[in-house]
C-alpha angles and dihedrals in degrees: 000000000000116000128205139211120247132247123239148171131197132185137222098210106195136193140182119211115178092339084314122133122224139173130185123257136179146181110252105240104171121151093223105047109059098161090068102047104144105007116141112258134165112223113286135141145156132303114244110224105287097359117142110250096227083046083053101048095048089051094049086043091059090030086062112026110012090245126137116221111239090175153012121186118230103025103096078062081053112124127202120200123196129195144127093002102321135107102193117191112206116195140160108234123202099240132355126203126176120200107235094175144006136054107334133031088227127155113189122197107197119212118206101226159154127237143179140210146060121307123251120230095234141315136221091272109029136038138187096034104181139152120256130202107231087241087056085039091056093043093050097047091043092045093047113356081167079068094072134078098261088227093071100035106102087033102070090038086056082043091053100046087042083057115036109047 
């Protein structure tokens, strides 16, 4: 039997308090992926058949955190095509990572965005969801990178070079 790799979409979900800059972190709580228990993620999950992957980035994100999503770059640029049957959506996401080995056949597209609202406690599949300034960011990822959810790994170190110059 073939297998396939799933689908996925994450968001950097930024903030600026007093000139300061924030993104969104969590501890990864989910049931079937034990392994991973408490490593750092950002939200992310998988793309229902047919969703729209922006509808499906601002329902993970409230799924996850209790945020509303205000924004996602990149998706006014977004192009649908439509033809025999089809309806295509094209889109340029921040960051991609594919999964090559492991636990899980999983390919993320992250999403740079905004979001509103007041944070939940925790879910049934993350805890600890806080805000973190990008200097706190940098110093988490160069003191335990092993901390984080591997995922997300490159993609916070690209984040964070897009962002401090």
């Amino acid at each position: 039997m073939e297998l396939f790799s799933k689908p996925a979409v994450g968001g950097i979900i930024e903030k600026n308090i007093s000139g300061i800059d924030y993104i969104l972190i969590q501890d990864r709580y989910k049931d079937d992926a034990k392994a991973e228990l408490g490593l750092i993620e950002i939200p992310a999950g998988k793309i229902r058949e047919f969703e729209n992957i922006f509808d499906c980035l601002r329902r993970e994100i409230w799924e996850e955190t209790g945020l509303h999503v205000t924004y996602i770059e990149g998706e006014n640029e977004t192009i649908i095509y439509e033809a025999n049957g089809y309806k295509v959506l094209n889109y340029t996401p921040f960051s991609c990572s594919q999964n090559i080995q492991g636990e899980y056949p999983i390919m993320v597209q992250t999403f740079i965005c905004k979001a509103n609202g007041e944070l939940l406690k925790q879910t049934n599949e993350t805890k600890n969801i806080r805000w973190v300034s990008l200097n706190q960011l940098q110093q988490l990822i160069e003191s335990n990178e092993n901390d984080f959810y591997p995922m997300h790994v490159v993609t916070l170190k690209k984040y964070l070079k897009y962002k401090i110059k």
